[in-house]
C-alpha positions as CSV (number, residue, x, y, z in Angstrom):
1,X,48.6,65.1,-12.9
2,X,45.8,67.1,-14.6
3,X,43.1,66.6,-11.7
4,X,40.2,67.9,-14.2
5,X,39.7,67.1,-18.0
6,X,38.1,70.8,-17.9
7,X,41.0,72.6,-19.2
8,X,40.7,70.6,-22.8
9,X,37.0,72.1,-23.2
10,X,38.3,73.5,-26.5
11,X,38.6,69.5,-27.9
12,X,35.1,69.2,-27.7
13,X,33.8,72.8,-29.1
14,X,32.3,71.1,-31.7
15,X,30.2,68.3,-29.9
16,X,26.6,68.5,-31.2
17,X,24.0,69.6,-28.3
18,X,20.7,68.9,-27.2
19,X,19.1,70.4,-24.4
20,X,15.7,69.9,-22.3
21,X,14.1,72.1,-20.5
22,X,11.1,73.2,-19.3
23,X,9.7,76.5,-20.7
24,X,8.6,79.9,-18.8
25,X,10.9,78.4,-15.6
26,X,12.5,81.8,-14.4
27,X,12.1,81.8,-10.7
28,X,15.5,80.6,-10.6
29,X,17.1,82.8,-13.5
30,X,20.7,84.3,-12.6
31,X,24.4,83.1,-11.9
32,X,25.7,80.3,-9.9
33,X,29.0,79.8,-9.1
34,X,30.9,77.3,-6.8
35,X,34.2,76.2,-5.9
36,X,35.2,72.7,-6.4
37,X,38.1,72.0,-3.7
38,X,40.1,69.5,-5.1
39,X,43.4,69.7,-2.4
40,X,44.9,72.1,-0.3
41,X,46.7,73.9,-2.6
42,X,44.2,72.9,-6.0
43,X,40.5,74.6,-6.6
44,X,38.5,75.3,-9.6
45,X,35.4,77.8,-9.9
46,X,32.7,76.2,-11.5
47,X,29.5,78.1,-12.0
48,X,25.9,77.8,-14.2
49,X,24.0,80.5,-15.8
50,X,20.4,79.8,-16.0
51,X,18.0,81.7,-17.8
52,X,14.8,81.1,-19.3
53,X,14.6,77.7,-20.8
54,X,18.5,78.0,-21.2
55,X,21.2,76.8,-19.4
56,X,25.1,77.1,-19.3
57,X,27.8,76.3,-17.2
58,X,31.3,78.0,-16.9
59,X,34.6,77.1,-16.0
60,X,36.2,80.7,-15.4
61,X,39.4,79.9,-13.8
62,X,40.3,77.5,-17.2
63,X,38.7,80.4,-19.9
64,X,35.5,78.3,-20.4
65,X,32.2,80.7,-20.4
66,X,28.5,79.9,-21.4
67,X,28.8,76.1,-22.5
68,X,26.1,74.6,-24.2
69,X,25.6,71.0,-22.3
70,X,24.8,67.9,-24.5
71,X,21.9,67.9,-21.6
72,X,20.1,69.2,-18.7
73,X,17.1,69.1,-16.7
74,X,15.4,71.7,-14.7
75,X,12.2,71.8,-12.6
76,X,11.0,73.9,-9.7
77,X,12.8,71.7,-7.4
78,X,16.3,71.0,-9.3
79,X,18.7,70.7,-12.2
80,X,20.4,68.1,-13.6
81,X,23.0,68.8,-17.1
82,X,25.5,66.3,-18.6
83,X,28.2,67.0,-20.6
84,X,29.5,64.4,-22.8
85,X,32.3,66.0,-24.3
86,X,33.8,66.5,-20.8
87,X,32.2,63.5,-19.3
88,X,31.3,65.5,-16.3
89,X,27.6,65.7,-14.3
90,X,26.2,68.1,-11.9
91,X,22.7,67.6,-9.8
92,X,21.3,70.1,-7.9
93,X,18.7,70.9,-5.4
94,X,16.9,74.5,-5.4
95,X,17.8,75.5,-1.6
96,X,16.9,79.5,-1.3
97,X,19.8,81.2,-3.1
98,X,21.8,78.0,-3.5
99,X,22.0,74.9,-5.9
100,X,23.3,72.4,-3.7
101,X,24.3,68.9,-5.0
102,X,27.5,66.7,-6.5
103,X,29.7,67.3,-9.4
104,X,31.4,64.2,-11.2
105,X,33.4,63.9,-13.7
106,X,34.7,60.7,-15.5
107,X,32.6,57.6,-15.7
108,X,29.4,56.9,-13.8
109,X,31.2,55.2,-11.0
110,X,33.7,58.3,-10.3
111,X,33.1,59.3,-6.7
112,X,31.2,62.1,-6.8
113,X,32.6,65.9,-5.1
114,X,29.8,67.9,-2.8
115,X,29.5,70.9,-4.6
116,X,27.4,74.2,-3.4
117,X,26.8,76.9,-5.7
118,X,25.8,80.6,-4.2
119,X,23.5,82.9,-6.9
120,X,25.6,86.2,-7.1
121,X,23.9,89.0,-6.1
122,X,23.2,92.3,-8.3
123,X,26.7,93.9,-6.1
124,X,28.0,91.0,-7.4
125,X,27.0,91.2,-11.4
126,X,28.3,94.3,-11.4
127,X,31.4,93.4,-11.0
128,X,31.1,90.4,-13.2
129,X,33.0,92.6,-16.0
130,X,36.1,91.6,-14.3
131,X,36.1,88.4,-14.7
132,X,37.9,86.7,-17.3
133,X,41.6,86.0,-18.4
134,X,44.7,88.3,-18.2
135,X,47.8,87.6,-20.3
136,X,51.1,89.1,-20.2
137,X,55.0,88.6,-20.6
138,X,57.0,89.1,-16.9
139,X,59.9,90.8,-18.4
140,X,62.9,88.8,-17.2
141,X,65.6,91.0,-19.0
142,X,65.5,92.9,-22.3
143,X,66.2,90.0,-24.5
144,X,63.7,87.3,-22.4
145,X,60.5,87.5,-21.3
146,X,57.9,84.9,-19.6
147,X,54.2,84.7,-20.6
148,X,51.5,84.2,-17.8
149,X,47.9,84.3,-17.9
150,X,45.5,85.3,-14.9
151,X,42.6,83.9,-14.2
152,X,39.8,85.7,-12.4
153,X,36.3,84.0,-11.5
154,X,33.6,86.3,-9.6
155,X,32.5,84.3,-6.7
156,X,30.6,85.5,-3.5
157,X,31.6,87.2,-0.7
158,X,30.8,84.6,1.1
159,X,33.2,81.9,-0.9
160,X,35.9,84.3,-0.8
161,X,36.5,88.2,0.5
162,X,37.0,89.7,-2.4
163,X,34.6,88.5,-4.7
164,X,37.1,87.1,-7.3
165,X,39.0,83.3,-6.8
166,X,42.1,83.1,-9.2
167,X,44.8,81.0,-10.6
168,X,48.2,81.7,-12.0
169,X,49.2,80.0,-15.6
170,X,52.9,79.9,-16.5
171,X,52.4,77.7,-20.0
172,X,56.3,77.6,-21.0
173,X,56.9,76.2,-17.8
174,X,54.3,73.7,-17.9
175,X,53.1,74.8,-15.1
176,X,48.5,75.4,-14.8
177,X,46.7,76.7,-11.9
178,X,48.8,77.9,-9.8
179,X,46.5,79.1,-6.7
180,X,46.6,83.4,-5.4
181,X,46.1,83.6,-1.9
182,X,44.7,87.0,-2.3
183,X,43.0,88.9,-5.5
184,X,41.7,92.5,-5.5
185,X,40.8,94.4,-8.5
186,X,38.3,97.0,-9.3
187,X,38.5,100.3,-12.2
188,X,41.4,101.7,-10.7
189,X,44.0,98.1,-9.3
190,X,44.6,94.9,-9.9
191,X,47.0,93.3,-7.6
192,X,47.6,89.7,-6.3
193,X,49.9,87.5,-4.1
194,X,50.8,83.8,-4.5
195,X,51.7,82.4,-1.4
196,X,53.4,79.3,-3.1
197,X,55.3,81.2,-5.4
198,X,56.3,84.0,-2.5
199,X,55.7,86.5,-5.4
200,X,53.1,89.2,-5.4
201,X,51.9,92.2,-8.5
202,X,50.5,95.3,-7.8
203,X,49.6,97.1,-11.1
204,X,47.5,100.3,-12.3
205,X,44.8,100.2,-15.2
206,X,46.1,101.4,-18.6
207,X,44.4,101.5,-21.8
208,X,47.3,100.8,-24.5
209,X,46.1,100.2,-27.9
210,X,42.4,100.7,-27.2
211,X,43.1,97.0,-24.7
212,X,42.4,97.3,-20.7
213,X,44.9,96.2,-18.8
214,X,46.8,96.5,-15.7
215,X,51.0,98.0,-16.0
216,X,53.2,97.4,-12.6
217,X,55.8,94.9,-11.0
218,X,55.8,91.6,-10.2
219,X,57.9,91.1,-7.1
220,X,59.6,87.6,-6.5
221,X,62.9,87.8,-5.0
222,X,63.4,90.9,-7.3
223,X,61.1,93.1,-9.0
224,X,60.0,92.8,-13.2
225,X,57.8,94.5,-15.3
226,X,54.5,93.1,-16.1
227,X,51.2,94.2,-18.1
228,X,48.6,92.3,-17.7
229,X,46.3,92.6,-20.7
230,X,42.6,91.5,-20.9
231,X,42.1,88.9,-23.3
232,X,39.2,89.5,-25.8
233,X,37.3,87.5,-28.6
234,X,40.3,88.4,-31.3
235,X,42.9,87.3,-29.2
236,X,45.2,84.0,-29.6
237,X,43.1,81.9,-27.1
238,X,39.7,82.9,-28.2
239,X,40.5,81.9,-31.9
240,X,42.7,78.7,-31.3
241,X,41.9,75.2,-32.5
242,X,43.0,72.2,-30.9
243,X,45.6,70.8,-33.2
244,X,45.5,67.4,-34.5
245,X,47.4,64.6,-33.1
246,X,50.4,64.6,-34.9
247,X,49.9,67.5,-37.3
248,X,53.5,68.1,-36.9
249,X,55.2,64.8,-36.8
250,X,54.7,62.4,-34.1
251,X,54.6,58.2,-33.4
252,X,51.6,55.9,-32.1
253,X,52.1,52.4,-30.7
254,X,49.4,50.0,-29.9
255,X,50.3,46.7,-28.7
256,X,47.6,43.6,-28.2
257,X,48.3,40.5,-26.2
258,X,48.3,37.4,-28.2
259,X,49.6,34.9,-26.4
260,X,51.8,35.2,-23.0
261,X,53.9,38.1,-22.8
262,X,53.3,38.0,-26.6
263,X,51.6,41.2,-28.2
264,X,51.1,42.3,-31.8
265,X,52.8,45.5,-32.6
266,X,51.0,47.8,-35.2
267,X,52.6,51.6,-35.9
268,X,52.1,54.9,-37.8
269,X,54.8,57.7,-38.0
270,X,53.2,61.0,-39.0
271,X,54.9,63.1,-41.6
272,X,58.1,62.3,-42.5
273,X,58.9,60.5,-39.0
274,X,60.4,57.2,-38.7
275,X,61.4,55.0,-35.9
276,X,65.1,56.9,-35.4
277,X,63.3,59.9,-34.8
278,X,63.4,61.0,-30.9
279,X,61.1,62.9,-28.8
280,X,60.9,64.7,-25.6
281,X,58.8,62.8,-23.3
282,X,58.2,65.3,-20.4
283,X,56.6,63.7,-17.5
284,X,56.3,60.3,-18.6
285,X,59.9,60.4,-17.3
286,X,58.5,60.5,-14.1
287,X,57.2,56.6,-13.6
288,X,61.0,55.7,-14.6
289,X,62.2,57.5,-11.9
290,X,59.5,55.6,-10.1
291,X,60.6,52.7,-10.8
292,X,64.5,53.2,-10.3
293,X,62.8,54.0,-6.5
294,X,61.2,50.8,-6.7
295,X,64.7,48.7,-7.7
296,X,66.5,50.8,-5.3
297,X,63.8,49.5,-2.5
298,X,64.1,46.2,-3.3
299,X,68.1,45.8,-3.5
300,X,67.3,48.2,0.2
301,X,69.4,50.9,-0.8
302,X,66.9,53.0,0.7
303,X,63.1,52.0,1.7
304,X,59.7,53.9,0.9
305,X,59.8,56.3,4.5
306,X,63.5,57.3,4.0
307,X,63.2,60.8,4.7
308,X,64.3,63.6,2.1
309,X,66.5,65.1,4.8
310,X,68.7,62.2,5.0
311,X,70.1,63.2,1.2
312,X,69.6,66.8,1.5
313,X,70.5,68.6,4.7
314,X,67.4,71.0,5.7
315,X,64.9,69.2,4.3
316,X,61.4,69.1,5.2
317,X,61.5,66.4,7.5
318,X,58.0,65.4,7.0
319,X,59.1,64.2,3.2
320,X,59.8,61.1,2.5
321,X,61.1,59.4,-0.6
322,X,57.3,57.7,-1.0
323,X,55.4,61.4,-0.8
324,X,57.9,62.6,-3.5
325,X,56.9,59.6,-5.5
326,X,53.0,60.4,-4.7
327,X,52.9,63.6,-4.9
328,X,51.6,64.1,-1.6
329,X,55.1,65.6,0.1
330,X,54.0,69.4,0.0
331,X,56.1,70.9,-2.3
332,X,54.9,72.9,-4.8
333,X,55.0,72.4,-8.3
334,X,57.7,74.6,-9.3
335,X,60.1,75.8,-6.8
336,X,59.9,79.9,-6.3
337,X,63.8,80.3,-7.0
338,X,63.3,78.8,-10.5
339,X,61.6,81.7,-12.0
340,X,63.9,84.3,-10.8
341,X,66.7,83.4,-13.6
342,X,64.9,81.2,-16.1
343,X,64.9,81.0,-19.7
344,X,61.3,81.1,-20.4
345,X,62.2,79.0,-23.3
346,X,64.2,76.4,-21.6
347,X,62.9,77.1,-18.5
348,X,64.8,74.2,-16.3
349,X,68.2,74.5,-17.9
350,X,70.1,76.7,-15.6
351,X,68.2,74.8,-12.1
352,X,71.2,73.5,-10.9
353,X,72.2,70.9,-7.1
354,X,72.9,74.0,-5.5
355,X,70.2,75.9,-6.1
356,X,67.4,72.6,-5.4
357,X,69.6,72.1,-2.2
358,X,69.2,76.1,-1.2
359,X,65.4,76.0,-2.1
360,X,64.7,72.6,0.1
361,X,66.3,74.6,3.5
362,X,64.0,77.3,2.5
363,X,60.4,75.2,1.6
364,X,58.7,74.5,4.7
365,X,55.6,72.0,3.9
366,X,52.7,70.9,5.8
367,X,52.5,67.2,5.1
368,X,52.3,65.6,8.5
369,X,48.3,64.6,8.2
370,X,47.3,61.2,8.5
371,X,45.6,61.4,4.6
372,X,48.6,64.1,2.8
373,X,46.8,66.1,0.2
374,X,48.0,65.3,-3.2
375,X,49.0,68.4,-5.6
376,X,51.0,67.3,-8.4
377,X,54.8,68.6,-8.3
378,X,57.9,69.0,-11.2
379,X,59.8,69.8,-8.2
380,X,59.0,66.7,-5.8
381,X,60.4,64.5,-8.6
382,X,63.5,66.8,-9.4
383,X,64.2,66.2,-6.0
384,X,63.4,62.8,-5.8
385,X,65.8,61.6,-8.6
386,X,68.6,63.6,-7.1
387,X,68.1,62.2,-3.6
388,X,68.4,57.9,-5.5
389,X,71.6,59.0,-7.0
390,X,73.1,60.5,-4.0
391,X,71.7,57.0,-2.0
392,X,73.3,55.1,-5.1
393,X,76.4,57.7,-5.3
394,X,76.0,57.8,-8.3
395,X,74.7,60.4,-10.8
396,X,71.1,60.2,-12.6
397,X,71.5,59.4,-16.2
398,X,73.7,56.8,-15.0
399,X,70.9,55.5,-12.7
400,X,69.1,55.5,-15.9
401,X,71.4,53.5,-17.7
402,X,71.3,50.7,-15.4
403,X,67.9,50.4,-13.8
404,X,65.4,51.1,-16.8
405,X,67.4,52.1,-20.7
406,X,69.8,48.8,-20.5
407,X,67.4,46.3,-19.2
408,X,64.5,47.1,-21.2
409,X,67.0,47.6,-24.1
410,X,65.9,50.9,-24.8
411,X,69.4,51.9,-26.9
412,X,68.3,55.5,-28.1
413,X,67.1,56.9,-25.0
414,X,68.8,59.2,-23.0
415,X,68.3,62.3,-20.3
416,X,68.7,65.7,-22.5
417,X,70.9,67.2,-19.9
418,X,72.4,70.6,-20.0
419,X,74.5,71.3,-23.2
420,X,73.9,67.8,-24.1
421,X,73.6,68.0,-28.4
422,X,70.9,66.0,-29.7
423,X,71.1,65.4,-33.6
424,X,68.1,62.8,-33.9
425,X,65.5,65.2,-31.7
426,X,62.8,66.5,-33.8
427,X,61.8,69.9,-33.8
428,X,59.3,70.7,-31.2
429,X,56.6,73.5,-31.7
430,X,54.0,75.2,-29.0
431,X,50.2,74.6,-29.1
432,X,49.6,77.4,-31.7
433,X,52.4,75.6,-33.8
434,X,55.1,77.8,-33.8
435,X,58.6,76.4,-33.2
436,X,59.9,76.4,-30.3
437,X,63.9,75.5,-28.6
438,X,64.2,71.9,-27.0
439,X,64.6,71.7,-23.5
440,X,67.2,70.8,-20.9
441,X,67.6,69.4,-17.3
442,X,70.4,70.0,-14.6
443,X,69.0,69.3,-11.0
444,X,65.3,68.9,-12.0
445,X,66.0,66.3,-14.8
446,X,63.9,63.7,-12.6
447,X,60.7,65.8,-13.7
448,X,60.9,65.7,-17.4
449,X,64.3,65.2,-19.3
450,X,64.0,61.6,-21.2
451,X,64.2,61.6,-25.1
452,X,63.5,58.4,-26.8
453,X,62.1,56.8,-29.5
454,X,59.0,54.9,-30.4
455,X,60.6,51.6,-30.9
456,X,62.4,52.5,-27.3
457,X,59.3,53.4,-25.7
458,X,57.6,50.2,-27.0
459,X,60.1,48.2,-25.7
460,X,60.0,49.9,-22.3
461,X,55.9,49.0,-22.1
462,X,56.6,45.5,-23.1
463,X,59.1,45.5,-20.4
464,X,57.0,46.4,-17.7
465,X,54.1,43.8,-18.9
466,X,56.6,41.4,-19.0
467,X,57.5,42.0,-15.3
468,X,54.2,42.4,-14.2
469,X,53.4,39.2,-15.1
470,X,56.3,37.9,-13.2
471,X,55.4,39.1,-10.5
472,X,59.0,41.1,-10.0
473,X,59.1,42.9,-6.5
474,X,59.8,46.2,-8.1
475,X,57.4,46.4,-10.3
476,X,54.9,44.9,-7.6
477,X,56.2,47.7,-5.4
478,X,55.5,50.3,-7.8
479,X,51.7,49.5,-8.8
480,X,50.3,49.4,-5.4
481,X,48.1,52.0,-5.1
482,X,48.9,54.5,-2.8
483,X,46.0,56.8,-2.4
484,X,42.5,57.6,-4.4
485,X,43.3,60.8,-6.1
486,X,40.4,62.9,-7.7
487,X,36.9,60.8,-8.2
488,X,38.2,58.5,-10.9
489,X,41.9,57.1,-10.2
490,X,44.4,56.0,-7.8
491,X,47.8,57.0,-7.8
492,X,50.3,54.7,-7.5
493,X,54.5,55.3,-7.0
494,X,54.8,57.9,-10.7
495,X,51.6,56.5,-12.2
496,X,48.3,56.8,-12.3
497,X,45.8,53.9,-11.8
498,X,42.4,53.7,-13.5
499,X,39.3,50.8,-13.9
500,X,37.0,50.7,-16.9
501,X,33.5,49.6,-17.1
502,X,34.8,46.2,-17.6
503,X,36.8,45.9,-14.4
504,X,39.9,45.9,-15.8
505,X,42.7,48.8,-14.8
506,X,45.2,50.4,-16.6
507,X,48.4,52.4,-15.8
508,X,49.0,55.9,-17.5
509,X,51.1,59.0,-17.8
510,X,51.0,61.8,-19.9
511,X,53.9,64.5,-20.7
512,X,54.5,67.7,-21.7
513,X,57.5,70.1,-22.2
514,X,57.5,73.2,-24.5
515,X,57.4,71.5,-27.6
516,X,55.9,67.9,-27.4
517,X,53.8,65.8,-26.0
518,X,53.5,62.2,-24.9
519,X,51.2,59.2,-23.7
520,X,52.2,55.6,-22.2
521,X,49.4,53.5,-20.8
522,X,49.1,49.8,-20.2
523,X,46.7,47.0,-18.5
524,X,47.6,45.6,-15.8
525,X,47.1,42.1,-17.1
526,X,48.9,42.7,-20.2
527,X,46.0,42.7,-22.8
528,X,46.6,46.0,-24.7
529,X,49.0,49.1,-24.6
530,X,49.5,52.3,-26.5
531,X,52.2,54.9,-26.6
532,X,52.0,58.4,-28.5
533,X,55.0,60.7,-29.0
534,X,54.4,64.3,-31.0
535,X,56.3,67.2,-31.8
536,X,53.6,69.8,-30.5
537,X,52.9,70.9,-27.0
538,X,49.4,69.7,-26.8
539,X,48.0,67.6,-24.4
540,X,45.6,64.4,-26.3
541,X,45.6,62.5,-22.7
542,X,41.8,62.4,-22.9
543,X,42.0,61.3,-26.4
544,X,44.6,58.9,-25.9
545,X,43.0,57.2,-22.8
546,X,39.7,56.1,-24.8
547,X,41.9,55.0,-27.9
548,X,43.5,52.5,-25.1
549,X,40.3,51.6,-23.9
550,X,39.0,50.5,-27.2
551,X,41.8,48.9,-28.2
552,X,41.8,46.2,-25.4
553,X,37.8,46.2,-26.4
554,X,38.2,45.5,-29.8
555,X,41.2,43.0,-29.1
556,X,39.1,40.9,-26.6
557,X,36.1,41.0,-29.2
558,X,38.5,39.3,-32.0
559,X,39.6,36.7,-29.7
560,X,36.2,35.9,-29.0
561,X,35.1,35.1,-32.4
């Protein structure tokens, strides 16, 4: 679950702007910065730069600097600036030193985050430099290698020891803002520790190729190499463009009620795609493992509070089946003993039952609160389906086979397990567009391993209106909000729950593996759906979501006239 649409600033680069302000204002020139706590293990540094009769706000731990808003306000007293590319607000009182006020992002009803931003000091300018992102490939062995990116935010001392806040990106293993416990770094260091990943770097400064960096070892489990390499304004990131949705292939559904449990079905295939074509579908594989839950509850096989330590001996014994599903058990999203012998380019393939069981004795979680904090988790749902097909004795794809592909008669769909062969799976390619190898699931499949096609896919949506509006128990089960996650949805058992202006809520999922992308969403009552499948690791949710929107707008328009 992407918590923030702040990572996709580079959709919206070319927004037009417009800015008020009020000229000579200067008393309260410098930087701000913030830290917006989203979970326990989830935070984001958000700051604003104001100077003159200009203001900018920043996003440093997602590689967003200086951005223009489409608005802003600013007075002795306060500030107010509105983004509408990013849909987000912030308004701020003048407090000494501070700009203290609320964040929001989404519509105008999203709940709204207290957020306190702290004016760096001159110590703390001078060390601004710093700041920014580092890239480099962990050297796994001499033929494989894994790209991460750093990034640093200068903060006060006062929001953190250091001076610096930063997250860990591993990109070929889906995996975004991963939190450091601890960052130092000055002219002569850089060194870090992730307490969730029990890994830690410790690296020197080097100049190679007229680039700063940092060269030393990354240390989890065993020790790699690793150069960490200041990005600058020619590098990859600086100069990428968001591709368009399907650039390289792709499907879009869009379904419209016209009668009950009767929708019109209108497609486009991009390039030379058709309707055998099959895609990865990444997480969206997650609400059918949801739903299997759901099934299994109902025919009580298990129940909702079945702890994970009755499948898998050592266990947390806080987790249950229903925190896996919510992402509220405590685990991580990766688990630390995956990186140690991945393929960066099929990163899951080799996870196998032993090694999830040996990693569950060794994760300890603190998930016994009242209100669990939610932090979205690959590895909670790896575990998850594992745990319903030991409860079934069964195996997973068979699971699969009987709870969600035969019933909603989705014939071409199937779990792309290890050394499974594929003919009908397109080629997949990263965000930049280069091609990339397909992935494969052993004991993590639950997170991310469906292919299918679009007609499959569309036949799986109508299959869930259809039960929705029979009221089926499982389905019932599985939409009932859970818990209020960020300030604009609820998160129900694998999907996420959201109301637009009109009242009306919709279901969604997004997914991503290294090579595609995907989108499912659906109302509630049945009046619209759309599903997108592409061949390029990009993630369009944001898109995707307001194309759904519309849709059921423009529907309910034409059947009023």
């Amino acid at each position: 679950m992407k918590i923030l649409s702040l990572r996709h600033y580079l959709a919206f680069a070319s927004m037009y702007l417009m800015t008020f302000s009020i000229p000579g204002f200067a008393d309260a020139d410098g930087h701000y910065r913030g830290v917006l706590q989203l979970s326990e293990h989830s935070q984001l540094v958000f700051g604003v730069r104001i100077a003159g009769d200009e203001v900018t706000f920043d996003s440093p731990n997602q590689g967003l600097f200086n951005h223009a808003p489409t608005e802003f306000e600013l007075s002795n007293e306060a500030l107010s600036l509105y983004d509408a590319g990013m849909s987000l607000r912030f308004d701020a009182k003048f407090e000494q030193r501070q700009l203290v006020g609320q964040f929001r992002q989404g519509s105008e009803r999203a709940e709204a985050i207290p957020l306190t931003l702290q004016r760096l000091s001159a110590e703390d300018l001078a060390s601004l430099s710093y700041e920014g992102q580092y890239v480099g490939q962990l050297q796994i062995s001499r033929q494989q290698s894994l790209p991460l990116r750093l990034n640093l935010a200068r903060v006060t001392q006062a929001i953190a020891p250091s001076g610096f806040i930063a997250t860990l990106d591993s990109p070929a293993q889906q995996s975004f803002g991963i939190p450091i416990t601890r960052v130092e770094i000055n002219a002569e260091q850089l060194s870090f520790e992730s307490q969730l990943l029990g890994a830690r770097f410790v690296g020197d400064y080097q100049q190679v190729n007229d680039r700063d960096g940092y060269t030393g070892t990354f240390t989890q489990g065993r020790e790699f190499e690793l150069r960490l390499q200041r990005e600058d304004g020619h590098s990859a990131v600086a100069q990428y463009r968001s591709p368009e949705l399907g650039q390289h292939g792709g499907a879009l559904a869009k379904l419209t009620a016209t009668g009950e449990q009767q929708w019109q079905l209108e497609t486009e295939y991009f390039g030379d795609h058709d309707a055998q074509v099959q895609y990865e579908i990444g997480s969206v594989t997650k609400p059918m493992v949801a739903l299997i839950l759901a099934q299994l509850v109902s025919a009580e096989q298990v129940a909702l509070d079945t702890p994970l330590a009755h499948f898998f001996t050592g266990a947390d014994p806080s987790i249950t089946l229903a925190r896996l599903a919510t992402h509220t058990s405590g685990l991580p999203r990766l688990p630390a003993n995956l990186f140690i012998t991945a393929n960066p380019r099929n990163p899951y393939a080799h996870f196998d039952l032993a090694a999830l069981q040996s990693i569950l004795a060794a994760t300890p979680v603190s998930s016994n609160q009242q209100i669990p904090d939610y932090s979205y988790s690959n590895y909670a749902y790896g575990a998850l389906g594992e745990a319903l097909a030991i409860a079934a004795q069964s195996d997973l794809n068979s699971l699969f086979e009987t709870w969600v592909f035969n019933p909603a008669n989705m014939g071409n769909s199937t779990l792309a397990l290890t050394g499974l062969s594929l003919p009908d799976l397109s080629q997949g390619h990263d965000a930049s567009g280069e091609q990339v190898p397909h992935w494969q699931f052993d004991a993590l499949a639950g997170a991310g391993a469906v292919v299918s096609t679009l007609p499959d896919m569309v036949a799986y949506v109508r299959y869930l209106m259809t039960l929705q509006a029979d009221n089926d128990a499982a389905m019932t089960q599985m939409m009932t909000p859970q818990l209020r996650i960020a300030d604009c949805c609820e998160q129900a058992l694998g999907w996420i729950l959201q109301t637009d202006d009109d009242g009306a809520t919709f279901a969604m999922h997004s997914g991503q593996t290294g090579g595609f992308n995907s989108f499912v969403g659906f109302y509630l009552d049945g009046s619209a759906a759309l599903v997108y499948l592409g061949n390029q690791a990009y993630d369009h949710t944001q898109n995707l979501r307001r194309q759904l929107i519309q849709l059921r707008q423009t529907s309910l328009s034409a059947t009023a006239e």
